[in-house]
C-alpha positions in Angstrom: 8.5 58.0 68.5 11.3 55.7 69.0 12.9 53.2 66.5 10.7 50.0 68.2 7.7 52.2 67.7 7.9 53.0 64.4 9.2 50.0 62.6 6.0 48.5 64.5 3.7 51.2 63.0 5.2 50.3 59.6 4.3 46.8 59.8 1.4 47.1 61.1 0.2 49.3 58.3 1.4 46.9 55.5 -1.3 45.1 53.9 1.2 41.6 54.2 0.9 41.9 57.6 -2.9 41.0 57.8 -2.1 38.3 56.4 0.2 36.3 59.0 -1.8 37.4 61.5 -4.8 35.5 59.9 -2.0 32.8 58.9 -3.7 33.4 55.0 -2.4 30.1 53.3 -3.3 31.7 49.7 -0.2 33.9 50.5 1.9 31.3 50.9 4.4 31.7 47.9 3.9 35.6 47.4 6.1 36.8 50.2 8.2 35.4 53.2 8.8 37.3 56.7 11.3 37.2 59.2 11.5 37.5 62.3 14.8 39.7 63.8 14.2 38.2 67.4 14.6 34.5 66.4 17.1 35.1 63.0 14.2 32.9 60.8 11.6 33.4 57.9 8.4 32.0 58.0 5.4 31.2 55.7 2.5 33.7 56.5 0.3 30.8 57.1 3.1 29.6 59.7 1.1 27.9 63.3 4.4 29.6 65.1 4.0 32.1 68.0 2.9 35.4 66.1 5.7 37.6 66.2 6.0 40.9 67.5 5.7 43.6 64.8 8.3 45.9 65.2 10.5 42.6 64.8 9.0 41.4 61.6 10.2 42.3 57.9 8.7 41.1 54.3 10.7 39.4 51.8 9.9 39.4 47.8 11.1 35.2 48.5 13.0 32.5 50.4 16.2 33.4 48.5 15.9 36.7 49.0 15.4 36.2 52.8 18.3 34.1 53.3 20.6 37.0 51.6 19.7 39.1 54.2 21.0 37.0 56.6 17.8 34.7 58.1 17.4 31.2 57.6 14.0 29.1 57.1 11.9 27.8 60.0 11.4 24.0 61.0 7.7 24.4 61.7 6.6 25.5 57.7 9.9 24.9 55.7 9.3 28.2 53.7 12.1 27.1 51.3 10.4 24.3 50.1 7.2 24.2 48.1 3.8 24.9 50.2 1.3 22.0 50.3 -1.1 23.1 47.6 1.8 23.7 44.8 2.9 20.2 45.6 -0.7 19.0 45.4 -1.1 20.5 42.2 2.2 19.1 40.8 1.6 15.6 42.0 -2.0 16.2 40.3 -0.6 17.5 37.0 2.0 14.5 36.9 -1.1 12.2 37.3 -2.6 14.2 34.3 0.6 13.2 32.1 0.5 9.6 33.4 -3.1 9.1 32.4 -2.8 11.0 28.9 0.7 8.6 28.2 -0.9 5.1 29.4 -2.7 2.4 28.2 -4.9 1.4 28.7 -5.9 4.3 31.8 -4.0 3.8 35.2 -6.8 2.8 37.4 -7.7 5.0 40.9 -5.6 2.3 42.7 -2.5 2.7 40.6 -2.8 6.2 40.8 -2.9 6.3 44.5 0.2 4.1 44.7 1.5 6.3 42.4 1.2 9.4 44.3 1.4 7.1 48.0 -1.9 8.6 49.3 -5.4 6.6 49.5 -7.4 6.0 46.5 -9.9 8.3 48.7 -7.6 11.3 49.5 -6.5 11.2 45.6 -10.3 11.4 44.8 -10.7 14.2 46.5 -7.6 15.9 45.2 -7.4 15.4 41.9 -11.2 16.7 41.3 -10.2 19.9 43.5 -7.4 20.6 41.0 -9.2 19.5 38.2 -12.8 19.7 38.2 -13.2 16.3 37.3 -12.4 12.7 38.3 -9.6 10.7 37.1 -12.1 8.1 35.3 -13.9 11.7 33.5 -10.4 13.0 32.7 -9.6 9.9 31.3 -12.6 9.8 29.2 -12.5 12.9 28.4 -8.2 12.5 26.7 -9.4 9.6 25.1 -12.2 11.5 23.6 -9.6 14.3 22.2 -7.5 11.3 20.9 -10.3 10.3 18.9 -11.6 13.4 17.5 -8.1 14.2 15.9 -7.8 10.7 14.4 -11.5 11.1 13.1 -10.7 14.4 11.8 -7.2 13.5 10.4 -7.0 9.4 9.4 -8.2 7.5 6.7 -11.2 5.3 8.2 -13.1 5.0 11.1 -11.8 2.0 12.4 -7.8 3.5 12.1 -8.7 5.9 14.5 -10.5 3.7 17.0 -6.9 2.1 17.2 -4.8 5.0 16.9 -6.1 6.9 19.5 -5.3 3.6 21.6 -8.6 1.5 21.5 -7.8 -2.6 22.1 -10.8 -2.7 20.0 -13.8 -1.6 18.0 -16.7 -2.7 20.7 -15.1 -1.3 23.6 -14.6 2.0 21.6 -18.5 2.1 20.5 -19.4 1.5 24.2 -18.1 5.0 25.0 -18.5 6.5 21.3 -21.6 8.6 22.4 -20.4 10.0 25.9 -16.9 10.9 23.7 -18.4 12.4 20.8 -22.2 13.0 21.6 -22.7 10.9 18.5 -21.9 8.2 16.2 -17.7 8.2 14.8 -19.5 8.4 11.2 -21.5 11.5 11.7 -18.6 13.4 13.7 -16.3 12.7 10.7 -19.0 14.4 8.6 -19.0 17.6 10.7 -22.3 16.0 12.5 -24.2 14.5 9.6 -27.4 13.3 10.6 -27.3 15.3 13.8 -30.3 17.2 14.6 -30.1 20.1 16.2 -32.8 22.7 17.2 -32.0 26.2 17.5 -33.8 29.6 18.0 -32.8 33.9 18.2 -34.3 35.9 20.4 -33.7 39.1 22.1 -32.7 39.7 25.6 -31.3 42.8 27.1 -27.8 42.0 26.1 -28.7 42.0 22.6 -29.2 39.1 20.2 -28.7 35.8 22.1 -29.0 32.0 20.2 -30.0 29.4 21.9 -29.2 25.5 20.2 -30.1 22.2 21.6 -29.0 18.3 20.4 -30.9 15.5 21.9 -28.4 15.1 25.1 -28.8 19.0 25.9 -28.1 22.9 25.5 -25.0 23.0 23.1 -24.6 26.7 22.3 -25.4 30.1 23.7 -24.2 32.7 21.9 -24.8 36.4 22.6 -23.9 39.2 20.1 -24.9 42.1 18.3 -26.0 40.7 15.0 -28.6 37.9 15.0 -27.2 36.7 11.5 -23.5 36.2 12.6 -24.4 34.1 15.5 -26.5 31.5 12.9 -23.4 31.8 11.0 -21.3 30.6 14.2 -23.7 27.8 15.1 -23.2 26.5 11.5 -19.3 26.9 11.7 -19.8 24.8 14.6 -21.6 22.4 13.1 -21.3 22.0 9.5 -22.8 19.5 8.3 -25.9 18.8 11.1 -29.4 19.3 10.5 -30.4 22.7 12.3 -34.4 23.2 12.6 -35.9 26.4 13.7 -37.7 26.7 16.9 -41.2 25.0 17.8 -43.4 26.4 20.4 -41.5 23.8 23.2 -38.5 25.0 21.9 -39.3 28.3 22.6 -40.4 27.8 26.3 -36.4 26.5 26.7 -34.8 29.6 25.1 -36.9 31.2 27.6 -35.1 29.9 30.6 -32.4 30.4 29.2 -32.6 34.1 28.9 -34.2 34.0 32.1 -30.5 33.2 33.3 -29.1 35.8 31.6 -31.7 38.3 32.9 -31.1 36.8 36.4 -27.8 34.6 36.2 -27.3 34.0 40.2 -30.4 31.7 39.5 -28.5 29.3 37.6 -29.7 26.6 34.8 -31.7 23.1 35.8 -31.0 22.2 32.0 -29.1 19.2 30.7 -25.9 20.5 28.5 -23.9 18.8 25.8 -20.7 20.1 26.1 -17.9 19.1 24.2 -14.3 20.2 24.0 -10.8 18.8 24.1 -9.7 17.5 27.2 -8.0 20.9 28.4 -11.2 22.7 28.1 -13.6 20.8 29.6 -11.2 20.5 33.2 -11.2 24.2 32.6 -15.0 24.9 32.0 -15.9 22.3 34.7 -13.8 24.3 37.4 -15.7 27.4 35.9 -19.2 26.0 36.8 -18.1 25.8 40.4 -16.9 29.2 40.7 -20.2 30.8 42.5 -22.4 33.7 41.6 -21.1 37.3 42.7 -17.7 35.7 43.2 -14.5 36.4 40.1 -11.2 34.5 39.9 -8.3 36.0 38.1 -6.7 33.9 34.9 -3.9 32.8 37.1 -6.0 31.7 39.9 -8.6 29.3 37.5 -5.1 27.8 36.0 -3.9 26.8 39.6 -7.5 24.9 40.9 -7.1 23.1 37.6 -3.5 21.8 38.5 -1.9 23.7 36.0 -0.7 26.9 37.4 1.7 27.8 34.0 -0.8 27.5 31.5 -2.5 30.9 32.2 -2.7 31.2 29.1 -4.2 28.0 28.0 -6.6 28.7 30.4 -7.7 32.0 28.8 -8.5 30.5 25.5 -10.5 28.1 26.9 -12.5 30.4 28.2 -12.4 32.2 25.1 -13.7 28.8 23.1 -16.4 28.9 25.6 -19.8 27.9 23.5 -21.9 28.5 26.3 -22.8 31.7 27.5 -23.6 32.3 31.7 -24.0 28.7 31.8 -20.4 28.1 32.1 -19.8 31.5 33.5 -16.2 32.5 31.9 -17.3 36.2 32.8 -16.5 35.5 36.1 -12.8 34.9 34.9 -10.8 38.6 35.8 -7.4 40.1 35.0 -5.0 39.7 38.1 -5.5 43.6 38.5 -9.5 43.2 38.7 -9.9 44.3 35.1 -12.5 43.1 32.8 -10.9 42.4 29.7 -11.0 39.6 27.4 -14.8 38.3 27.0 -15.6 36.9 23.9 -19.3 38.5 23.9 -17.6 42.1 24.7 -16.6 43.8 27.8 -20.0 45.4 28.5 -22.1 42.6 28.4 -19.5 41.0 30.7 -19.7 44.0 33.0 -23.5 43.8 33.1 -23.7 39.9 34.1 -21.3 40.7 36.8 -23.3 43.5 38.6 -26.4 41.6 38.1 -24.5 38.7 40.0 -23.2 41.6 42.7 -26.7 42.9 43.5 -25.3 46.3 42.1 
């Protein structure tokens, strides 16, 4: 076999080389190759003329490719930043500009701001985020206010700390923020009814607790007393009531998902979490049945590709069970570590999802 002939068979037989020739974009930024014919280094998502193979070599990166003597093509500027990391910088600068101004930058200002159209930023930023800018506004201010309810003097100080002109306009939004009134959150949800039930299902114990805007906990354990305990962490100071008979008919639908999660849930939920979370567990609702993502992965679609692991503590904080499905959240290496209701329930939900 001559020299040609087996520097082609080499190539050929690396896994990176399936890649360019399917011109894989989610490469992009794990290797380079060049190209000994034409002296350049390409993207593997690169539209240029595919290369022969016994020409072609892989780089670890740009600088890397450059020492050896190539330097970057025209066509896909390999030594810039690809498209989507620029994307998801421009988004994650929009997510500092909102969370700094005030009052919120409207979808107009933002566009100028990033110099694309109000629609294409749309788009964008709920690709990267989950959300729109309007929710992920809401959704700061809402964090904003549930620190300065936890941590200032009177109700009305934190209306206007957390950057509220005034009282009305913050009462307009006070039930979407907090899911209800400023009083009763101060109070650990005094006041707040909410209904709640334990059953079995084949996972074990599983909870099931409701307000009036919808599910707000599924909790799956061992111990049916600990996961009472944890619904009354969460709630301190709210009314919980045991189950009624049309209670019970919701818990089982809900264990209905867990028996057969690929089915999804048709049921309202009242989710509530810091700003953070909720871009996280709203990208985790879109991730589809039988499919996983890796930590690393679920930080980049939110526009936020360093905080990894941010992103795994959210998931950790998770309150709801399958619904938001954080068991379809991986280690880069395909492991199945790090589920807050244990590795075997996780493992069970996933080849249910699979068909295995």
């Amino acid at each position: 076999m001559g020299e040609r002939q087996r520097r082609a068979v080499v190539t050929v037989s690396d896994p990176r080389w399936a890649a360019v020739v399917a011109r894989d974009a989610r490469a992009d930024g794990v290797f380079v190759y060049s190209v000994r014919s034409t002296g350049v280094y390409c993207r593997p998502s690169c539209a240029s003329r595919q290369a022969r193979p016994e020409n072609v070599a892989f780089h670890a990166s740009a600088a890397e490719a450059e020492r050896a003597g190539f330097r970057a093509c025209r066509r896909c500027r390999p030594d810039e930043p690809g498209r989507a990391q620029r994307q998801a910088t421009m988004v994650a600068g929009l997510c500092r500009l909102i969370e700094a101004a005030d009052p919120a930058p409207t979808l107009n200002e933002l566009a100028a701001q990033a110099g694309i159209s109000a629609f294409h930023l749309h788009r964008l930023f709920k690709a990267h985020t989950g959300v729109t800018p309007k929710a992920y506004a809401l959704a700061r201010r809402g964090e904003r206010v549930r620190h300065e309810l936890a941590h200032g003097d009177s109700v009305t100080a934190a209306i206007y700390d957390a950057g509220y002109a005034s009282n009305g306009r913050f009462y307009e939004q006070s039930d979407a923020l907090l899911g209800m009134t400023p009083q009763a959150f101060r109070a650990g949800g005094a006041e707040v009814e909410i209904r709640f039930a334990i059953g079995e299902c084949s996972l074990g114990a599983i909870l099931v607790a409701a307000s009036a805007r919808g599910v707000c906990a599924i909790l799956l354990g061992d111990d049916p007393q600990a996961l009472a305990c944890d619904l009354q962490d969460r709630f301190p100071a709210a009314r919980l009531i045991g189950a009624d008979a049309g209670f019970e008919r919701l818990v089982a639908r809900v264990v209905g998902l867990v028996e057969a999660p690929r089915l999804g849930l048709d049921l309202p939920l009242d989710v509530r979490g810091t700003a953070f979370q909720q871009r996280v567990w709203q990208a985790l609702r879109q991730v589809p049945a039988g499919q996983t993502l890796s930590y690393t992965e679920l930080a980049e679609r939110i526009g936020a590709p360093k905080a990894v692991r941010a992103v795994a503590s959210a998931c950790a904080a998770n309150p709801l069970a399958v619904a938001i499905p954080c068991h379809r959240v991986v280690r880069a290496d395909g492991g199945l570590a790090g589920y807050r209701w244990g590795v075997e329930r996780k493992q069970a939900l996933l080849a249910r999802e699979s068909g295995a």
